[in-house]
C-alpha positions as CSV (number, residue, x, y, z in Angstrom):
1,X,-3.0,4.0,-46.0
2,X,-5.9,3.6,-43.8
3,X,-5.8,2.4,-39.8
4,X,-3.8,-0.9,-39.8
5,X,-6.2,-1.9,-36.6
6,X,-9.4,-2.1,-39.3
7,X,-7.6,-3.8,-42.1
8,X,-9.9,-6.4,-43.1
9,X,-9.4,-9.8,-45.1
10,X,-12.8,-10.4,-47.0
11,X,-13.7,-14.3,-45.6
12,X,-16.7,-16.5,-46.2
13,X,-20.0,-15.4,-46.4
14,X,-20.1,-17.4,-43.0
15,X,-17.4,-16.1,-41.3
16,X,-18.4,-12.4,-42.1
17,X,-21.5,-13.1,-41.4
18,X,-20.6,-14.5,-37.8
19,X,-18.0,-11.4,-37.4
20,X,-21.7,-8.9,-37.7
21,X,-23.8,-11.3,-36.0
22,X,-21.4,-11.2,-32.8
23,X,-21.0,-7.5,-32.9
24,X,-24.9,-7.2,-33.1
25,X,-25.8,-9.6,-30.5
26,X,-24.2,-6.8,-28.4
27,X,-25.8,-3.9,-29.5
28,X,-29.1,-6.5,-28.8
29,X,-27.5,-6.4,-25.2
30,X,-27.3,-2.8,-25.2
31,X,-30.2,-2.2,-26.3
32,X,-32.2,-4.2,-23.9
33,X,-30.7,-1.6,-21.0
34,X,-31.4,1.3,-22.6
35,X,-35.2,0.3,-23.1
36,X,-35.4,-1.2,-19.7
37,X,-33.7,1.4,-18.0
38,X,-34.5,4.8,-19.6
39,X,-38.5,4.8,-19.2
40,X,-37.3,4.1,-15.4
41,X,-35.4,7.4,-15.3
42,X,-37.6,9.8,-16.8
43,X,-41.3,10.7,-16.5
44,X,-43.7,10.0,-19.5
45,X,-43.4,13.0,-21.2
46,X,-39.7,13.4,-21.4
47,X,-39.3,9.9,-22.5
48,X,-42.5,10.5,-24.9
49,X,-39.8,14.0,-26.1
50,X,-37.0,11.5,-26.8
51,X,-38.9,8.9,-28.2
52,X,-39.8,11.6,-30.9
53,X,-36.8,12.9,-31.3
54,X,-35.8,9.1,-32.1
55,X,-38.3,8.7,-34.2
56,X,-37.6,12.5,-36.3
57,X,-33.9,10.8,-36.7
58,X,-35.4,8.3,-39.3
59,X,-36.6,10.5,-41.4
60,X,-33.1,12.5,-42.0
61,X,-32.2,9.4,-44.4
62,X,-34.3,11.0,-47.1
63,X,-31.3,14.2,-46.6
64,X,-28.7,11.5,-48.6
65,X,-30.2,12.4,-51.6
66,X,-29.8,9.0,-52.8
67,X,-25.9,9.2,-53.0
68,X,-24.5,6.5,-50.4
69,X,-27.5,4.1,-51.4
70,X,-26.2,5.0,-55.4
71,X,-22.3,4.4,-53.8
72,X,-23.7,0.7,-52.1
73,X,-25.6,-0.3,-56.0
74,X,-22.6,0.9,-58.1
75,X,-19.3,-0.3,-55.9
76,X,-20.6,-3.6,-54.0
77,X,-18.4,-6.8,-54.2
78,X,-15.6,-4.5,-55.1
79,X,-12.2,-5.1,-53.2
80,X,-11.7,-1.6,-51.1
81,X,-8.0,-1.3,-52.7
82,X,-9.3,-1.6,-56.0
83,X,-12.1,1.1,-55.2
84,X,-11.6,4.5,-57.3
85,X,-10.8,6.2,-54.4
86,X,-10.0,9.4,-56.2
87,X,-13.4,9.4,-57.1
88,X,-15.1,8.8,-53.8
89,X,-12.8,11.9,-52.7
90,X,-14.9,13.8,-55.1
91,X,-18.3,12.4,-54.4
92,X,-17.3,13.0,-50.5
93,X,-16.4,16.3,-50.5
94,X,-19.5,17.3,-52.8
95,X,-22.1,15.2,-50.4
96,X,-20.2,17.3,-47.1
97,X,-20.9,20.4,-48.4
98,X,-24.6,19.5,-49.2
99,X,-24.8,17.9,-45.8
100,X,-23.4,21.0,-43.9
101,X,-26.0,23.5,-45.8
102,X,-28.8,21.1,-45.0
103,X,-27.8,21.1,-41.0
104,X,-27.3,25.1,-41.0
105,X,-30.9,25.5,-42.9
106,X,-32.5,23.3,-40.2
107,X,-30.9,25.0,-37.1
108,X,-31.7,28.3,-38.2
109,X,-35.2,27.4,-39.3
110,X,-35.7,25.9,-35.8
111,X,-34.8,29.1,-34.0
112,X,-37.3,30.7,-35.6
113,X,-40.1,29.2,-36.2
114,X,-40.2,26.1,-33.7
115,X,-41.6,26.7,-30.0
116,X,-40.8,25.4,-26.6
117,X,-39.1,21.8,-26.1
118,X,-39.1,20.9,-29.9
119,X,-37.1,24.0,-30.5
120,X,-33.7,22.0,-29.5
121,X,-35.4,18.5,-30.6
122,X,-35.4,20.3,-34.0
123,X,-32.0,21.5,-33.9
124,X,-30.6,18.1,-32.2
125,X,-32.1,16.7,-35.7
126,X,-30.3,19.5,-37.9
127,X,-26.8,18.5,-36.0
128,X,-28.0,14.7,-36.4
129,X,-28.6,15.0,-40.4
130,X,-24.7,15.7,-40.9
131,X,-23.3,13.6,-38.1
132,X,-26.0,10.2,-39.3
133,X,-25.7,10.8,-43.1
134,X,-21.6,10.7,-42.9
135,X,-21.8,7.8,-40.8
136,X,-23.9,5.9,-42.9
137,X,-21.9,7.1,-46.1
138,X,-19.3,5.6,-44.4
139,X,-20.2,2.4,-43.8
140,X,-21.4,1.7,-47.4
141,X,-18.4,2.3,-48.5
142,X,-17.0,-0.1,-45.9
143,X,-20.5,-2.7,-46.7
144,X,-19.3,-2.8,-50.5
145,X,-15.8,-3.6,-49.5
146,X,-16.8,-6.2,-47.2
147,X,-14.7,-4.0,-44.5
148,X,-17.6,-6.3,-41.9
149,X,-14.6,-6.0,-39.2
150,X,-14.6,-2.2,-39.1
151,X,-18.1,-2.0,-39.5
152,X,-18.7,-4.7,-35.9
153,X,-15.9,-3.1,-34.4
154,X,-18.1,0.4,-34.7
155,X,-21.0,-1.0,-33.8
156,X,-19.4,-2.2,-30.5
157,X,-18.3,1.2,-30.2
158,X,-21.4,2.7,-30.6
159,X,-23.3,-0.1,-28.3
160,X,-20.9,0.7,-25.7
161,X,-21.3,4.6,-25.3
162,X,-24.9,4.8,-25.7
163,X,-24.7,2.1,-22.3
164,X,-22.0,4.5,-20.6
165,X,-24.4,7.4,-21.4
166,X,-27.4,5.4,-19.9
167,X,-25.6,4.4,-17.2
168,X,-24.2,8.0,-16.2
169,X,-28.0,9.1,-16.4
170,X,-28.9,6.4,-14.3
171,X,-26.5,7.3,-11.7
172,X,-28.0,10.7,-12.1
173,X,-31.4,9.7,-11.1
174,X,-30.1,7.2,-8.0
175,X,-28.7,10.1,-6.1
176,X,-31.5,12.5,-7.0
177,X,-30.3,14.3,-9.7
178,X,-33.3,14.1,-11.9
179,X,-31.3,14.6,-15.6
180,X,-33.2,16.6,-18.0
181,X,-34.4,14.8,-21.2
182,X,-32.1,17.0,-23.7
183,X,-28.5,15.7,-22.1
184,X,-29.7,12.2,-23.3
185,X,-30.5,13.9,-27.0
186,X,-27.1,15.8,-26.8
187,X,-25.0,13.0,-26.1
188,X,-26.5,11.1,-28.3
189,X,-25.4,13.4,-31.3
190,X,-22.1,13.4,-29.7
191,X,-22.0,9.6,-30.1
192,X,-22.5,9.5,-34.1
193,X,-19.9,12.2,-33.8
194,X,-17.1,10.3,-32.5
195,X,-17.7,7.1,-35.2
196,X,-17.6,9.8,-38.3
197,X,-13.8,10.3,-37.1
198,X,-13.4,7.0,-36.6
199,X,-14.8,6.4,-40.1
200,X,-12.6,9.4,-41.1
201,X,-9.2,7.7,-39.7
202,X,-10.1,3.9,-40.8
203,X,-11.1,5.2,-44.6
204,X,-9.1,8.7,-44.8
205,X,-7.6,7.9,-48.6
206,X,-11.7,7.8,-49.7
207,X,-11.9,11.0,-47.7
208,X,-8.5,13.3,-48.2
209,X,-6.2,13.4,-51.3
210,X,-5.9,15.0,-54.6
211,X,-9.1,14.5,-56.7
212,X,-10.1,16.0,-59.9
213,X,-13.3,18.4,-60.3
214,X,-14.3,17.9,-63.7
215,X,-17.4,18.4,-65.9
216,X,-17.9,14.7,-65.8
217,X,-17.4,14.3,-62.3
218,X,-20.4,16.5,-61.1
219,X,-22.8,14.5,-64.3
220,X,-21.5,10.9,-62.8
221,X,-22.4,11.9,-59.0
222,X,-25.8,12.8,-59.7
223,X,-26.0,10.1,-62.0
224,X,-25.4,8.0,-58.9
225,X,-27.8,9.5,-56.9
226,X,-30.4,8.9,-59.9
227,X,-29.7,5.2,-59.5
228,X,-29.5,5.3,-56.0
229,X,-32.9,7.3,-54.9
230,X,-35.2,4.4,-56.0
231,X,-33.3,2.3,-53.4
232,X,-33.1,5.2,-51.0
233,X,-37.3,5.4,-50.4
234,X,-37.8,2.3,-50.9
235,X,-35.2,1.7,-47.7
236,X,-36.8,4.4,-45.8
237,X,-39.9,3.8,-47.0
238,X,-39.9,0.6,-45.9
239,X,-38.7,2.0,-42.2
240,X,-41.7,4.5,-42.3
241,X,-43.7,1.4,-42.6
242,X,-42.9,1.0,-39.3
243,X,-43.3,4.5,-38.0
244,X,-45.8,6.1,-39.5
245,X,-48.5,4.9,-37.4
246,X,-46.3,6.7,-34.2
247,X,-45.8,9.4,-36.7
248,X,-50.0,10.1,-37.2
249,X,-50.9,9.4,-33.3
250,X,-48.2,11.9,-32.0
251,X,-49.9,14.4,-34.7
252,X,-53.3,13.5,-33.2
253,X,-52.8,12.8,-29.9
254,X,-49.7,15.2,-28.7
255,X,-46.7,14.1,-26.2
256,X,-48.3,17.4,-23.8
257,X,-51.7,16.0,-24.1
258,X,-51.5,12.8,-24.0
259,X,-49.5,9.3,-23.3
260,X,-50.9,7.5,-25.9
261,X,-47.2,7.9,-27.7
262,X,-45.8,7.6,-24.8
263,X,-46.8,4.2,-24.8
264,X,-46.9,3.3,-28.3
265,X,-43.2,4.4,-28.2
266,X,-42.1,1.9,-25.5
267,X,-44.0,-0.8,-27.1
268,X,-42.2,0.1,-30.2
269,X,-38.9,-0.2,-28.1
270,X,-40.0,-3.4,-27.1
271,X,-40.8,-5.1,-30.1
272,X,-37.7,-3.6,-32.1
273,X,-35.6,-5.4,-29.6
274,X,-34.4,-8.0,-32.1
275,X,-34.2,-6.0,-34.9
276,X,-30.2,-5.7,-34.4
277,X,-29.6,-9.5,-35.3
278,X,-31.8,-9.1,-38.3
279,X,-29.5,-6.1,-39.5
280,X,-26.9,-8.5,-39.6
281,X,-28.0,-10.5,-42.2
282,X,-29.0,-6.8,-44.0
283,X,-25.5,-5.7,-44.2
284,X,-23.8,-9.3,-45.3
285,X,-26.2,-10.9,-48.1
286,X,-25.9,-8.3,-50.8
287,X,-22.5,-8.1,-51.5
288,X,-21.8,-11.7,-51.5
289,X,-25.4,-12.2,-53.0
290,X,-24.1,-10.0,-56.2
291,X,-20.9,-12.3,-56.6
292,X,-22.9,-15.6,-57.6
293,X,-25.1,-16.3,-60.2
294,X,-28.6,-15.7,-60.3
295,X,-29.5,-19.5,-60.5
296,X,-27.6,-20.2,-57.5
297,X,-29.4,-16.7,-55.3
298,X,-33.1,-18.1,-56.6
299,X,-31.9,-21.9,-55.2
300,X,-31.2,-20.1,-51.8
301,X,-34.2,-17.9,-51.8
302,X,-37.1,-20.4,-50.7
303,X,-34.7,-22.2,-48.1
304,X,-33.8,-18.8,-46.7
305,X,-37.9,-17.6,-46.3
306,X,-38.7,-21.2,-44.4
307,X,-35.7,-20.1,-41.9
308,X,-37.1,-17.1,-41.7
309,X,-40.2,-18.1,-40.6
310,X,-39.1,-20.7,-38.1
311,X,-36.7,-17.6,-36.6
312,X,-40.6,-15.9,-36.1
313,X,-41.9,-18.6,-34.0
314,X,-38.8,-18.5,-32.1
315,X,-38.4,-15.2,-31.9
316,X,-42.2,-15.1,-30.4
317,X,-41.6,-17.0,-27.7
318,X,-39.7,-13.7,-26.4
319,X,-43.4,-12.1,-25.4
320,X,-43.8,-14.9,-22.7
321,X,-40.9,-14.2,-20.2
322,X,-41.1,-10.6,-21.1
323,X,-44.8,-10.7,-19.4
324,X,-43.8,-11.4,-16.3
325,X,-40.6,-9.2,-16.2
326,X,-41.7,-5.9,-17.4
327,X,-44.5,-5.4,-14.8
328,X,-41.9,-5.8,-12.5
329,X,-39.3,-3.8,-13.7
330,X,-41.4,-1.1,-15.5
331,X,-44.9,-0.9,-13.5
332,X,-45.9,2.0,-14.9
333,X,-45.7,1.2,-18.6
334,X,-47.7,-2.4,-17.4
335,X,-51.0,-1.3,-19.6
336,X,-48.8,-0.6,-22.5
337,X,-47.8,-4.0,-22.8
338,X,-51.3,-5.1,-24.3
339,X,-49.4,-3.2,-27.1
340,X,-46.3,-4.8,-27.2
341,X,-48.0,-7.6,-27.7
342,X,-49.9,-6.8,-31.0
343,X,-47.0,-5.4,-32.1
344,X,-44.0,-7.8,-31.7
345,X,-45.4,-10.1,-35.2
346,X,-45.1,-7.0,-37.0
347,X,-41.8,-6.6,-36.6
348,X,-40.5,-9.5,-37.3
349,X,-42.4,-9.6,-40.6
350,X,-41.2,-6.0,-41.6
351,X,-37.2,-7.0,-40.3
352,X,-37.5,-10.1,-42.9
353,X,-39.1,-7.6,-45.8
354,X,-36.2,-5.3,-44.9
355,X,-33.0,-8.0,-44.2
356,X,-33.9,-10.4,-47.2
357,X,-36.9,-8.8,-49.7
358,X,-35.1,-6.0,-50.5
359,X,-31.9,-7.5,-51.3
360,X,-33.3,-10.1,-54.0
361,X,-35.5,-7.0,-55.5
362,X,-32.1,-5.0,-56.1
363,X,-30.2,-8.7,-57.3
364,X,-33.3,-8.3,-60.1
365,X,-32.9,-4.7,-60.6
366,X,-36.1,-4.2,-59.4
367,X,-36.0,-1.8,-56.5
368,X,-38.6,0.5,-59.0
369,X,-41.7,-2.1,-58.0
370,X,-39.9,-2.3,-54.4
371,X,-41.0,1.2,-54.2
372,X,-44.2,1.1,-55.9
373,X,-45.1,-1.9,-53.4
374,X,-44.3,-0.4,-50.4
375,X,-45.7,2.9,-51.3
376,X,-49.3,2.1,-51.6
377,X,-48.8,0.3,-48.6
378,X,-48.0,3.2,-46.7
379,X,-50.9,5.3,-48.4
380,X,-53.1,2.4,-47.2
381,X,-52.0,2.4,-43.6
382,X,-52.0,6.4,-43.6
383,X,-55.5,6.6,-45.1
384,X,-57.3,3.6,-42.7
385,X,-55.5,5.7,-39.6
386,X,-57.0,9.1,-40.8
387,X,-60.8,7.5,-41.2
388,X,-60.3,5.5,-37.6
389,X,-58.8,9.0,-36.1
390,X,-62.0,10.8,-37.5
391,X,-64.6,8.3,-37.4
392,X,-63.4,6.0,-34.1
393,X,-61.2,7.3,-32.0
394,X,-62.1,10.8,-31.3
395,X,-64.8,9.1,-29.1
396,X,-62.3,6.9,-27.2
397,X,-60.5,8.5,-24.3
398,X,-58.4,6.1,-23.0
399,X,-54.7,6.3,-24.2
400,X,-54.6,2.2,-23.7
401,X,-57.1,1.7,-26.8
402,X,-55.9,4.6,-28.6
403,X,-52.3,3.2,-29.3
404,X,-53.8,-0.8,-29.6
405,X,-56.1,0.7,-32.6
406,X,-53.0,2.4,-34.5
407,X,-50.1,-0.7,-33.8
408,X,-53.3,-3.0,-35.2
409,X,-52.9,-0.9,-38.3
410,X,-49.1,-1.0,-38.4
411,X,-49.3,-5.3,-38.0
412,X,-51.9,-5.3,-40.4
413,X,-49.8,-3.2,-43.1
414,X,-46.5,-5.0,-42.3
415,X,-48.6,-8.4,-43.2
416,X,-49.4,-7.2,-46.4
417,X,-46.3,-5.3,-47.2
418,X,-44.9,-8.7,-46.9
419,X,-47.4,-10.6,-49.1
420,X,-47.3,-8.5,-52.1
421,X,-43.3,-8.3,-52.2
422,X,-43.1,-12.4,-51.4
423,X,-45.6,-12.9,-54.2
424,X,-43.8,-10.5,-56.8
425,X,-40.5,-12.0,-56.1
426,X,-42.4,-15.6,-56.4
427,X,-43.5,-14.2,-60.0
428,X,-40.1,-12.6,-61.6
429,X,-37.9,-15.7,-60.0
430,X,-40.9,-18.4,-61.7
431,X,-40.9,-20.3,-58.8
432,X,-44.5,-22.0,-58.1
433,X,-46.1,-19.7,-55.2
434,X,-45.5,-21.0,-51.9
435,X,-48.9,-20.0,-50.2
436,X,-48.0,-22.8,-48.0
437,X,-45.6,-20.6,-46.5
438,X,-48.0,-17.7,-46.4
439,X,-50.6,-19.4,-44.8
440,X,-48.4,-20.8,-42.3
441,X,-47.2,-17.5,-41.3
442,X,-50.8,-16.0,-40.7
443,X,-51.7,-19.0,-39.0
444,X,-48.3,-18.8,-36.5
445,X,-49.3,-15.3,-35.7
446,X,-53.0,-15.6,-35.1
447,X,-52.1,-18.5,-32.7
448,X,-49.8,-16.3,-31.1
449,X,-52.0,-13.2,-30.3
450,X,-55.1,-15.7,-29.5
451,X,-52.8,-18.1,-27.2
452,X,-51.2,-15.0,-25.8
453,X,-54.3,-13.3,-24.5
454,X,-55.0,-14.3,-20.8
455,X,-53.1,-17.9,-21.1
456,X,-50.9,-18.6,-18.2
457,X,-47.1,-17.6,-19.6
458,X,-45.9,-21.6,-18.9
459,X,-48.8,-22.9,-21.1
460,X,-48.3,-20.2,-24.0
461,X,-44.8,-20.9,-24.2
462,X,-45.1,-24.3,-24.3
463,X,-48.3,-24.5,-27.1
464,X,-45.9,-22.0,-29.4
465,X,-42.8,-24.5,-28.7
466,X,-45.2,-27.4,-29.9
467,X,-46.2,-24.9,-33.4
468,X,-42.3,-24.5,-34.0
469,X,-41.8,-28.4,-33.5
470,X,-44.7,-28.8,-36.7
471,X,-43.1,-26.4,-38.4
472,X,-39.7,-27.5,-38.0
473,X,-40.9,-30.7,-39.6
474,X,-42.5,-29.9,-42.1
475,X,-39.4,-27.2,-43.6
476,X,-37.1,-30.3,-41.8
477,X,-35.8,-30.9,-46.0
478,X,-35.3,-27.0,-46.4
479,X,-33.4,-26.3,-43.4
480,X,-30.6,-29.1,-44.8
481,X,-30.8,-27.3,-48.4
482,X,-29.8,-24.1,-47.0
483,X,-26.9,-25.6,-44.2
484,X,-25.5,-27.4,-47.8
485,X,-25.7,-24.4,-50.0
486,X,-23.8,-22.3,-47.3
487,X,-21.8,-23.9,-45.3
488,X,-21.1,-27.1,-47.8
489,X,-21.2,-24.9,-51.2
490,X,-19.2,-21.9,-49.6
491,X,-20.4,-18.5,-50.7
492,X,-16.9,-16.7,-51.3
């Protein structure tokens, strides 16, 4: 029996959908204090020190193995009390153990080898690769299932104590207790700690029980992480699409040298500030996605890319009341916002490859070009920022121009990530290419970053509400496909 206070009844792909969205919307809130309110409590370098540290945790993905993304390919759709949960016992226990050995190999590697502050970074991330990985083992289990209620009642969970923690350092710094930048790292550890026993009460017959270890056991779980590691990089390649740029400049330009990261990273913050309500969509569309037939998923697909690009414009308009906040709440992070600005688009362009791309590539079974795709993207974006580093930039001193040069690169990469998937899917589905949509895209975001230059805020927000009006009209026929295939048509 699992908690009765989780037990979920699988609904409509709307209502589950709603029942994410809503939990999301306030990890969006939460998220919006800890970017506003930790570069307030801590100096440039400590928050450059967490910042990293943030950025190390998306790299521990690659520890899975490919297992929970094999788990998520194999099970989804499935009814979690028809799952084999004998099985998962076995495929559980096995991943723990690895898990565990990977953690204790990265602690003690970290004491002796690693210097100074990214000694305990180093170890935080050897704690974090057992406490993340569980967590996210977890919740595919619960994403096949359609268990959306446990998963939004976790996120709440997790939205709320990383705002406690905030808070508590806040209060801290208001009666001059300057915290140090490792409590925040600590605690945060301590945060994916408490939802792997919560995960561990709400799904306990997947995780204890009698199981049998058999021969055929151990050949089936790494034949699950064979199917699962295409779709394992291509998910975290698709992330480091995002951070590798951060990744190469901290290399270059160090946290104790320099604040270029520092700024990059709070620009990054910034512009990842909507990437929560994208998620939602990530977690929902697969499952249900997988229960219909293929015909009906290529109908929904064009419908689906038109409202994602009118959710761009709108979500672009965010830049304008964020220029005249942040220099008032964060004055000393004002130049970085030159930054922000270049890399907001980007974003939003790599959240749609990530929320909706992906998920039609595995409906095809082709998370293999996925992969290839996104991989010479990366080795495109990698190579232009080593030529600019050795070539440009190591005649440019200010941080300012530094970081604008590498999010450019990270915009520009995210734009053609996004072509080259949109036109492969285009291909394989034998739809007629919409370059329409493609042109209306580059065209929305080079109006942006021209109109959003040195435009008063009132007359950029209103020319971008007048570009979402044309675009509204002319995807006017779209938007009422999509409302009748979901709401009218009922995905169940």
């Amino acid at each position: 029996m699992h908690f009765k206070l989780f037990k979920n009844n699988t609904g409509s792909f709307t209502s589950d959908f709603l029942i994410v969205l809503s939990s999301q919307i306030i990890v969006f809130l939460a998220g919006i204090l800890t970017i506003f309110i930790l570069p307030k409590i801590f100096d440039k370098t400590s928050y450059g020190y967490i910042r990293s540290f943030i950025m190390y945790t998306s790299y521990v993905g690659l520890l899975y193995f490919g297992i929970s993304d094999g788990i998520h390919l194999k099970y989804a759709g499935i009814p979690y009390e028809k799952l084999d949960k004998k099985r998962l016992r076995f495929f559980t226990n096995i991943f723990l153990i690895m898990e565990i050995g990977i953690t204790i190999l990265i602690i003690i590697a970290s004491l002796l080898f690693v210097k100074d502050e990214n000694k305990l970074i180093f170890c935080a991330i050897g704690c974090y690769v057992t406490l993340s990985n569980f967590s996210g083992y977890s919740q595919n289990i619960a994403v096949v299932s359609s268990k959306f209620k446990l998963i939004s009642v976790l996120n709440l969970i997790i939205a709320s104590l990383k705002t406690l923690l905030v808070i508590v350092l806040l209060g801290l710094y208001i009666f001059n207790r300057l915290p140090l930048f490792y409590w925040y790292i600590i605690f945060f550890c301590i945060i994916y700690a408490i939802v792997d026993l919560i995960y561990i009460i709400s799904l306990n017959d997947c995780f204890f029980g009698s199981f049998d270890i058999t021969k055929e056991l151990f050949f089936e779980y790494f034949s699950i992480m064979g199917i699962g590691i295409p779709l394992l990089f291509s998910n975290l390649f698709g992330q480091y699409i995002g951070t590798i740029e951060p990744t190469i400049l901290q290399l270059f330009h160090p946290v104790s040298l320099s604040n270029a990261y520092s700024y990059y990273a709070f620009s990054s913050s910034l512009a990842t500030i909507l990437a929560p309500l994208v998620s939602a969509i990530t977690l929902v569309i697969f499952p249900y996605l997988r229960k219909k037939t293929i015909k009906y998923d290529i109908a929904l697909f064009i419908p689906i890319m038109n409202l994602m690009l009118i959710l761009i414009a709108f979500s672009l308009l965010a830049y304008y009341p964020m220029k005249i906040f942040i220099p008032i709440i964060l004055p000393q992070y004002k130049e970085s916002f030159s930054v922000f600005r270049i890399l907001f688009p980007g974003m939003l362009i790599r959240s749609i490859c990530q929320a909706i791309f992906i998920n039609y590539f595995k409906l095809h079974n082709k998370i293999k070009p996925f992969l290839i795709i996104t991989i010479i993207d990366l080795i495109l974006m990698i190579t232009i920022s080593c030529l600019l580093e050795n070539f440009l930039l190591t005649k440019i001193v200010d941080p300012i121009i530094i970081t604008e040069v590498y999010a450019t690169v990270t915009v520009c990469g995210s734009i053609v990530w996004y072509f080259f998937l949109y036109i492969y899917l285009e291909k394989i589905q034998k739809n007629h290419v919409m370059y329409i949509h493609y042109i209306l895209l580059i065209l929305l975001i080079s109006y942006y970053l021209i109109s959003s230059l040195d435009i008063s805020w009132y007359l950029g927000l209103l020319s971008n509400s007048l570009v979402i009006a044309f675009i509204i009209i002319i995807y006017r026929n779209n938007l009422k496909n999509i409302i009748n295939l979901i709401l009218y048509k009922n995905i169940e």
